[in-house]
C-alpha positions as CSV (number, residue, x, y, z in Angstrom):
1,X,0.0,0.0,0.0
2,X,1.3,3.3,-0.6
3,X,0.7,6.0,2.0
4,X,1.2,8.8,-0.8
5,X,-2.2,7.4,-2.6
6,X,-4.4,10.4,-2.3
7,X,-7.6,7.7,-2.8
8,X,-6.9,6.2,0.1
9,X,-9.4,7.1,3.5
10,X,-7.1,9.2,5.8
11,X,-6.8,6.9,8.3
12,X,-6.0,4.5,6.1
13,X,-2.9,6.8,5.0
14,X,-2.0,7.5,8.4
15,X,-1.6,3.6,9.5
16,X,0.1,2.7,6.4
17,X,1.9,5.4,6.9
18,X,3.3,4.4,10.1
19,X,3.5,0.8,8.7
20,X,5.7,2.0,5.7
21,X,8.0,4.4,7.9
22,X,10.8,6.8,6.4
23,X,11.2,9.8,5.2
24,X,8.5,10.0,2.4
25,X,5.4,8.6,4.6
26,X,6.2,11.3,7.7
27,X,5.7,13.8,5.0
28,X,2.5,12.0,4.0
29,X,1.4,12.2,7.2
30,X,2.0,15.5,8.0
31,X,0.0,16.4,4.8
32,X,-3.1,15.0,6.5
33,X,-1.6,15.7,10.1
34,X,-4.6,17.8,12.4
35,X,-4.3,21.6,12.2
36,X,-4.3,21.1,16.0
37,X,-0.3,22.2,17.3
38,X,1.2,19.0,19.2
39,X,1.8,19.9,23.1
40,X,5.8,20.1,23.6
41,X,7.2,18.5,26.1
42,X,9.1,19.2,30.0
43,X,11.7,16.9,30.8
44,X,11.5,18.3,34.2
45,X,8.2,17.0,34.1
46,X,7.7,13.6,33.4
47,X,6.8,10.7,35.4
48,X,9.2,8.6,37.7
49,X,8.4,5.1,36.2
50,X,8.6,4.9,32.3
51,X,5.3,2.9,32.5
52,X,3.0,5.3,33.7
53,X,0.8,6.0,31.2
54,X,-2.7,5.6,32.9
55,X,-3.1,9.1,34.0
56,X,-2.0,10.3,30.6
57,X,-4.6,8.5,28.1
58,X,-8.1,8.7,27.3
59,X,-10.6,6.8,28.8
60,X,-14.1,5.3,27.7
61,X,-17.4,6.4,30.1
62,X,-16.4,2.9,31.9
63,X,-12.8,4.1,33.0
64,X,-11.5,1.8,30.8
65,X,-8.3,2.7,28.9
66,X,-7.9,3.6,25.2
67,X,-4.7,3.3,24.5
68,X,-2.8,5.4,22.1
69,X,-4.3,4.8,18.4
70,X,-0.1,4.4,16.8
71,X,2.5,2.7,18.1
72,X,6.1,1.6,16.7
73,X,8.4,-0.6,18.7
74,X,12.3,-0.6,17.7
75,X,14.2,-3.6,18.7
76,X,18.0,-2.6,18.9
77,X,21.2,-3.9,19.2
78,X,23.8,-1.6,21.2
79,X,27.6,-1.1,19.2
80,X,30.6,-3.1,20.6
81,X,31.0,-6.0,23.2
82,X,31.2,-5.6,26.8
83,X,29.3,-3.5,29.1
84,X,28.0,0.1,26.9
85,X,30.8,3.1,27.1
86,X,30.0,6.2,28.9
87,X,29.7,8.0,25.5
88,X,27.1,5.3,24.9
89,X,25.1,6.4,27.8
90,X,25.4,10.0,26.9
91,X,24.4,10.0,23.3
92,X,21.2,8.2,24.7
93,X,20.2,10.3,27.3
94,X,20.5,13.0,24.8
95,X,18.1,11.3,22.8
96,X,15.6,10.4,24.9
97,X,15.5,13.4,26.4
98,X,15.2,15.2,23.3
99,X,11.6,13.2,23.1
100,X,11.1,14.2,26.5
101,X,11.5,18.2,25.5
102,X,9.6,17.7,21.9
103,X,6.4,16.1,23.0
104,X,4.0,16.0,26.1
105,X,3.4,13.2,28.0
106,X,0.2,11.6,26.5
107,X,-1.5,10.2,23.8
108,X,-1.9,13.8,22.2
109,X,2.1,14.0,22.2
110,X,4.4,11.4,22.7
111,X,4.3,8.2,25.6
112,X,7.8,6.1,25.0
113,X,9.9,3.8,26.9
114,X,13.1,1.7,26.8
115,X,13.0,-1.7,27.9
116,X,16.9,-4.1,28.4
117,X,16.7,-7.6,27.4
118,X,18.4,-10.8,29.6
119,X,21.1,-11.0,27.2
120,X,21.8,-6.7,27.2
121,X,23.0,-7.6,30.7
122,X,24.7,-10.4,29.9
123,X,26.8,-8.0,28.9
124,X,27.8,-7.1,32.9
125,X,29.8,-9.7,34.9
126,X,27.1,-8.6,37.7
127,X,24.0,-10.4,38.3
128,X,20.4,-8.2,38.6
129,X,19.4,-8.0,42.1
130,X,17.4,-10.8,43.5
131,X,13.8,-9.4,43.2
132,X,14.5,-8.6,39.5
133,X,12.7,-11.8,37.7
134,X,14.1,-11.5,34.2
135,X,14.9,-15.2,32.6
136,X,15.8,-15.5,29.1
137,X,12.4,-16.3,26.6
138,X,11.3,-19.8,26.5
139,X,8.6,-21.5,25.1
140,X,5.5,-21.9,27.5
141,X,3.4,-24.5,25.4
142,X,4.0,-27.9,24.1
143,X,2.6,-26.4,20.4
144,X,4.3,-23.5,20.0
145,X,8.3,-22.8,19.1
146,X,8.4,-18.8,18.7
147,X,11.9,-16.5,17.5
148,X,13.4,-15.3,21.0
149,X,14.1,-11.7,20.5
150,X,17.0,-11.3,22.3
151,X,18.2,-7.9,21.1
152,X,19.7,-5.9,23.8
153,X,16.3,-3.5,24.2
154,X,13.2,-2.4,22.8
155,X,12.0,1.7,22.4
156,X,8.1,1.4,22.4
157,X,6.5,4.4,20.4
158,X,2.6,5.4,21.1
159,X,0.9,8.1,20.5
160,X,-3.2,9.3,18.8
161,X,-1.2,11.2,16.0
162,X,0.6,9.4,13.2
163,X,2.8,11.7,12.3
164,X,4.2,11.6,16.1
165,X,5.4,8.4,16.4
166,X,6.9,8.4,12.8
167,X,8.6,12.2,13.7
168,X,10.1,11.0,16.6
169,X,11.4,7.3,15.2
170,X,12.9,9.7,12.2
171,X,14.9,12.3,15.3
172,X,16.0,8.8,17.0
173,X,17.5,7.5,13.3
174,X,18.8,11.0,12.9
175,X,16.5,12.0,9.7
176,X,15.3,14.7,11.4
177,X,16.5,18.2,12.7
178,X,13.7,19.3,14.6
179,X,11.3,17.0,16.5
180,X,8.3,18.9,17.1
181,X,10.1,22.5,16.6
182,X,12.3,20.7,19.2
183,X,16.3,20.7,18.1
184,X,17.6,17.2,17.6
185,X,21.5,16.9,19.8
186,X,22.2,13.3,19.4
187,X,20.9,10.2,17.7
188,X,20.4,6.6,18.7
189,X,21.8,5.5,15.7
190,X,24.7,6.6,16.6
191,X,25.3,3.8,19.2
192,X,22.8,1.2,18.4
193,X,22.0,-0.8,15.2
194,X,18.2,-0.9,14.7
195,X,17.6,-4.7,14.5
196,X,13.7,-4.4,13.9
197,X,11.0,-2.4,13.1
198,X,7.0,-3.5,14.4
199,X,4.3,-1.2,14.2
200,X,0.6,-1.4,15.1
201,X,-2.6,0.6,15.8
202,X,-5.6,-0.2,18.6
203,X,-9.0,1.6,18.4
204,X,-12.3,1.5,17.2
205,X,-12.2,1.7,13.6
206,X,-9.0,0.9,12.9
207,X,-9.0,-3.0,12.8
208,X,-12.1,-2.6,10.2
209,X,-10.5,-0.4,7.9
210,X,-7.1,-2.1,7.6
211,X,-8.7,-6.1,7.6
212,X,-7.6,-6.6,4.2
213,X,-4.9,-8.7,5.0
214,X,-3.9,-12.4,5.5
215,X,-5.9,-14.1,8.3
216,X,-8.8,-11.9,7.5
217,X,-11.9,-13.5,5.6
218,X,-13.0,-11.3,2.2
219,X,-16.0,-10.5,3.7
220,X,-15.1,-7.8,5.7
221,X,-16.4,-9.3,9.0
222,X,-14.4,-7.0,11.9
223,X,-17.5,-5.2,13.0
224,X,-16.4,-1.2,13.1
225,X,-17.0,-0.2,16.5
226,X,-14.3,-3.1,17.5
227,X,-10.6,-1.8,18.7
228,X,-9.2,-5.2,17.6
229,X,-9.2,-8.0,14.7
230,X,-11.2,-10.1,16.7
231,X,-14.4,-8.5,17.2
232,X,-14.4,-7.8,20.9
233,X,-13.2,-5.4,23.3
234,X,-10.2,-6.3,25.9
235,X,-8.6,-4.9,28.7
236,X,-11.3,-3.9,30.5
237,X,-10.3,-2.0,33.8
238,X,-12.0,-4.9,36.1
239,X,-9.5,-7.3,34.8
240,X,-6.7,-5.4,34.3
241,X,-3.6,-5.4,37.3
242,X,-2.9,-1.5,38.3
243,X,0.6,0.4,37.8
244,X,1.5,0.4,41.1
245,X,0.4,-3.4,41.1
246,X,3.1,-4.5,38.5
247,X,5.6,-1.6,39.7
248,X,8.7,-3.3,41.7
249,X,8.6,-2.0,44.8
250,X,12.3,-2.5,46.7
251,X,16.0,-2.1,44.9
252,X,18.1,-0.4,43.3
253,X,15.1,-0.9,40.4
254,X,12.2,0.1,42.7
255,X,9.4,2.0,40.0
256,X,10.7,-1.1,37.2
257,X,8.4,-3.2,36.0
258,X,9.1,-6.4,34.1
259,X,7.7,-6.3,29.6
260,X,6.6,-9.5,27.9
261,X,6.5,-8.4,23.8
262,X,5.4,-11.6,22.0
263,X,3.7,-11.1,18.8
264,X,0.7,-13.6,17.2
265,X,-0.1,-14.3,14.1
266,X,-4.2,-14.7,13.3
267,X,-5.8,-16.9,11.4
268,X,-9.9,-15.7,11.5
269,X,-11.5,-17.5,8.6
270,X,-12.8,-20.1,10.9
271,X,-13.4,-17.6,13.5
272,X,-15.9,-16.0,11.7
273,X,-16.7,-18.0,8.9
274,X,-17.2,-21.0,11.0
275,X,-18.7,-20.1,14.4
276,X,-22.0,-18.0,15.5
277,X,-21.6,-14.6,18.0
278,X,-22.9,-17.3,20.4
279,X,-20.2,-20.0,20.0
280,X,-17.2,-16.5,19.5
281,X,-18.5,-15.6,23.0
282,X,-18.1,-19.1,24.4
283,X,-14.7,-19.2,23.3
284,X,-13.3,-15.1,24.2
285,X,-15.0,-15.6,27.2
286,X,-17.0,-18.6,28.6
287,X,-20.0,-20.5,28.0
288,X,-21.7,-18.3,30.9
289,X,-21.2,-15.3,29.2
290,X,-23.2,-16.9,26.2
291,X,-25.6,-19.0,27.9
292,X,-26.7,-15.8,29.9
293,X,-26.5,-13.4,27.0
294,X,-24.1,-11.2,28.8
295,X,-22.0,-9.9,25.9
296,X,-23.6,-7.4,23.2
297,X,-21.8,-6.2,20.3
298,X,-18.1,-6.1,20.9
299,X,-18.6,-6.2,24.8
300,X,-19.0,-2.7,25.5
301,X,-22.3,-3.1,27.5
302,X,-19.9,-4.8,30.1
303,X,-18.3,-1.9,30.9
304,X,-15.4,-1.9,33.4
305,X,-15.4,-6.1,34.0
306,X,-16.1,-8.5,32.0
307,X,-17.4,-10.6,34.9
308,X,-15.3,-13.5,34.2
309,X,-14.3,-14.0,37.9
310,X,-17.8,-15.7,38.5
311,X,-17.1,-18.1,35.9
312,X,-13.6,-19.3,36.9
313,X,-15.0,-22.1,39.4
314,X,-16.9,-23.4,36.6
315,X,-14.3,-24.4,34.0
316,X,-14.7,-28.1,34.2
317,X,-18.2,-28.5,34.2
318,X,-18.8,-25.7,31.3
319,X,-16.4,-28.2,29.8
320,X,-18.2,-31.4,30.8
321,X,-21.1,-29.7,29.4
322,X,-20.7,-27.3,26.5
323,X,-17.3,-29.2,25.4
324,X,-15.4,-25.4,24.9
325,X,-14.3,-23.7,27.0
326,X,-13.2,-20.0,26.9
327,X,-10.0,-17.8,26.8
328,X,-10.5,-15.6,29.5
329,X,-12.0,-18.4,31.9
330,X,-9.0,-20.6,31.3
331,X,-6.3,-17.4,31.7
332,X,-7.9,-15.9,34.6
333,X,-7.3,-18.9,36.5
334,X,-3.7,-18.3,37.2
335,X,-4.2,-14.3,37.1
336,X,-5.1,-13.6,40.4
337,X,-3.2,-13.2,43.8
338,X,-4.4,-14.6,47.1
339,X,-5.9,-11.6,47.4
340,X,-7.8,-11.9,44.0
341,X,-5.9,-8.9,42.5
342,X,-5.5,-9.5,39.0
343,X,-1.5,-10.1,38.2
344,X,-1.2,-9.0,34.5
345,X,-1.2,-5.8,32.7
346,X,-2.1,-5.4,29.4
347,X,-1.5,-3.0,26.4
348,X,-1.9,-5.2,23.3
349,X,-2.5,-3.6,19.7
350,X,-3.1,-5.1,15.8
351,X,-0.5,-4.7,12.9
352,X,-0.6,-6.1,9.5
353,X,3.0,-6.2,9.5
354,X,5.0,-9.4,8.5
355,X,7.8,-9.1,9.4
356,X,10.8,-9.9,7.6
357,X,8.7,-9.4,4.0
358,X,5.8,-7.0,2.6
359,X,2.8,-9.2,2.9
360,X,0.1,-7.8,5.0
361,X,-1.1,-10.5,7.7
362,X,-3.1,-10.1,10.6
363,X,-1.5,-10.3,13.8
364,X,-1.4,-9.0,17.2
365,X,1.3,-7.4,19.6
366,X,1.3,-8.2,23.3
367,X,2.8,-5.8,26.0
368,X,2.3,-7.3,29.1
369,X,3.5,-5.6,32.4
370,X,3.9,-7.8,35.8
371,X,6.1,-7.4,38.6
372,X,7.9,-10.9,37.4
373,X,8.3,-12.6,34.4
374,X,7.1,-15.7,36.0
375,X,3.3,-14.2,36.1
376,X,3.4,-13.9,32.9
377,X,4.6,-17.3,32.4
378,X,1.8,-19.0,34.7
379,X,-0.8,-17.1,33.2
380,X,0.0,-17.9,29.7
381,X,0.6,-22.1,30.5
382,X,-2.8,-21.8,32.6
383,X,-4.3,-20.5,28.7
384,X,-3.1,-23.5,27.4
385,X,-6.0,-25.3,28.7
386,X,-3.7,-28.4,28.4
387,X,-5.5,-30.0,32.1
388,X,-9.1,-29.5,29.9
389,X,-7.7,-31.9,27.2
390,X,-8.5,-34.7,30.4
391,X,-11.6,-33.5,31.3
392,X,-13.6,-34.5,27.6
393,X,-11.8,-35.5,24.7
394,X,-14.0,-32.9,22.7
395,X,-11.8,-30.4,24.1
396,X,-8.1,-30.7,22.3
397,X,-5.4,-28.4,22.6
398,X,-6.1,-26.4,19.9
399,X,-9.8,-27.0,19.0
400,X,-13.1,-26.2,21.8
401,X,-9.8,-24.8,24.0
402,X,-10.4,-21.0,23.9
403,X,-9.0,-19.1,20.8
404,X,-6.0,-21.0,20.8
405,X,-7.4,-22.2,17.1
406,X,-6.6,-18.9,15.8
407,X,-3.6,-17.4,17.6
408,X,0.2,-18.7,16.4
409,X,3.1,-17.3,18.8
410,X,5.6,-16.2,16.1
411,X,7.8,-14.4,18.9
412,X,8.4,-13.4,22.2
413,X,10.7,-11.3,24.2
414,X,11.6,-10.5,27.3
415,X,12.6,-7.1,28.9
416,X,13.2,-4.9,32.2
417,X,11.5,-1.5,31.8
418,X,14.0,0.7,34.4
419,X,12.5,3.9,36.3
420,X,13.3,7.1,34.4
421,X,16.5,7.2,36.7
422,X,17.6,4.4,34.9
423,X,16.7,4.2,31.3
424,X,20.3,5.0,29.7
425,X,21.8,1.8,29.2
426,X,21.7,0.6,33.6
427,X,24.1,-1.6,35.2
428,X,22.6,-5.1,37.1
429,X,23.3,-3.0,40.1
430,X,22.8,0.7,39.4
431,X,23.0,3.0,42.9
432,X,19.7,3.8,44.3
């Protein structure tokens, strides 16, 4: 698709603009950019932890979160062996800081962050402090054998305007002067190799207009009022952990948080060619939620919960019974403390990206943020469903087992996201 197509809808210009990247699609989007000036930034003023965006987003009439309609994640790959050089460090800050100065802090400027992987501090002879739960990426299901990204971090992009998240990947490269009116001093490019390139978008709207793409059946079924490909909404504020919840509390990395990126290819003929709204609901959610009619439309009558915490108990004998189960029922079992607070939190978004080629295929990246890796890791065997495979032999690991029929894990990473104290390049054991 070219983002220079003047037939194209606008916001079909503005996300393949942001898919395309370079040069030529930031000055399509600033073409068909809002009249409306973007807020600049205070560097004085920004948050402690890199991950608080809640106060700093919209929000529907439920308090749920919208997250920012553009986002761009760069994998990269830090110069040289051996622990980064101070010169390293300095070039960054300037860089990151230079976003800090361009762009407010929200979805109408600029949220970013900078997450290090396992093997960035290999790089250290020291070890991450004790309460830092950051293993290497493994695979967590007997069906799945995803790439490890194992670059040394990750700069996640997000932001309601287009020509935001493309202006400030361009200052980072060094292809721009000016960010934002804002003088560009230093460049990541300078000290890091950018390894990969993934880009998405997450609203209502969006998934409908870009669903021509692989995955996707011709006819157009991704209702419009969704925010993603599969026809519901997600992340609803009732079963979503807080910020402070997945913030580490103690350390030298007290305000981190620990970043799960995996990204899933979809495959929705079947999805919607195959099964009713009735039997779609069974499997996003549970059989209660369709044999009480609970969900309308793409959920929003919920509101802040889903409700699936009253379904839970009832896993085994919705699978006895109705021989599916659902995706949320099956997660939610191992995403809740002893306290029932909910352990994960989420910030997923679409892309038609494939990466490593030009085809356009539906997929889905997954931000998670817990305070340990491991959370992540229970929650996501616990979605396996692979226990329910005893319980009726309708239910197999792929098929009646939640949406695992139509998700593939093509790769995961994972990453430390460091306070703002600590975001240029940190030792294992930086001084509080």
């Amino acid at each position: 698709m070219d983002p220079l197509d003047d037939n194209l809808p606008r916001r079909q210009v503005l996300k393949a603009a942001v898919a395309a990247g370079g040069v030529s699609a930031l000055s399509a989007c600033l073409d068909m950019a809002s009249s409306e000036p973007v807020p600049t930034g205070d560097s004085n003023a920004k948050p402690s932890r890199q991950h608080a965006w809640q106060e700093y987003i919209r929000h529907d009439e439920h308090g749920n979160s919208q997250l920012p309609k553009h986002q761009i994640l760069l994998y990269i790959i830090f110069d040289g062996d051996g622990q980064p050089s101070a010169d390293t460090r300095s070039i960054l800050e300037q860089a990151l800081t230079g976003l800090d100065r361009a762009y407010e802090w929200s979805h109408k400027g600029l949220l970013h962050s900078i997450a290090y992987s396992p093997s960035y501090f290999e790089r250290f002879d020291q070890s991450l402090p004790e309460n830092v739960d950051l293993p290497r990426p493994t695979a967590l299901s007997p069906f799945e054998s995803p790439t490890f990204d194992t670059q040394d971090a990750v700069i996640h992009l997000a932001s309601d305007r287009a020509d935001v998240v493309l202006e400030a990947e361009q200052a980072l490269r060094g292809e721009q002067d000016q960010a934002n009116g804002v003088s560009v001093e230093a460049r990541l490019t300078d000290v890091a190799t950018i390894d990969s390139r993934r880009t998405g978008f997450v609203g209502a709207g969006l998934p409908a207009q870009h669903q021509d793409a692989a995955g996707i059946p011709d006819s157009n079924p991704v209702p419009e009022a969704s925010p993603l490909f599969m026809g519901f909404e997600a992340g609803f504020k009732g079963n979503q952990a807080t910020e402070d919840y997945v913030t580490i509390q103690n350390g030298p990395f007290a305000g981190a948080t620990t970043k799960v990126i995996a990204n899933l290819r979809q495959r929705l003929d079947d999805w919607y060619d195959e099964q009713s709204f009735e039997e779609r609901v069974t499997e996003m959610f549970s059989p209660g939620h369709a044999d009480k009619d609970l969900v309308k439309g793409v959920g929003s009558n919920l509101g802040s919960d889903s409700g699936i915490d009253q379904f839970i108990g009832d896993i085994e004998s919705d699978a006895k019974t109705h021989n599916r189960v659902g995706h949320a029922q099956k997660a939610a079992r191992a995403n809740r403390d002893a306290d029932g607070n909910v352990k994960l939190f989420r910030r997923h978004f679409e892309s038609t990206d494939d990466i490593g080629s030009d085809q356009k295929v539906a997929s889905l990246h997954f931000p998670s943020l817990q305070r340990r890796i491991t959370d992540f890791e229970d929650v996501r065997r616990a979605m396996n469903g692979t226990d329910l495979t005893k319980v009726t032999p309708a239910i197999r690991q792929r098929v009646n087992n939640g949406i695992l029929e139509y998700i593939f894990v093509r790769r995961r990473g994972n990453f430390l996201v460091p306070p703002r104290r600590h975001r240029e390049v940190p030792t294992p054991q930086p001084e509080s």
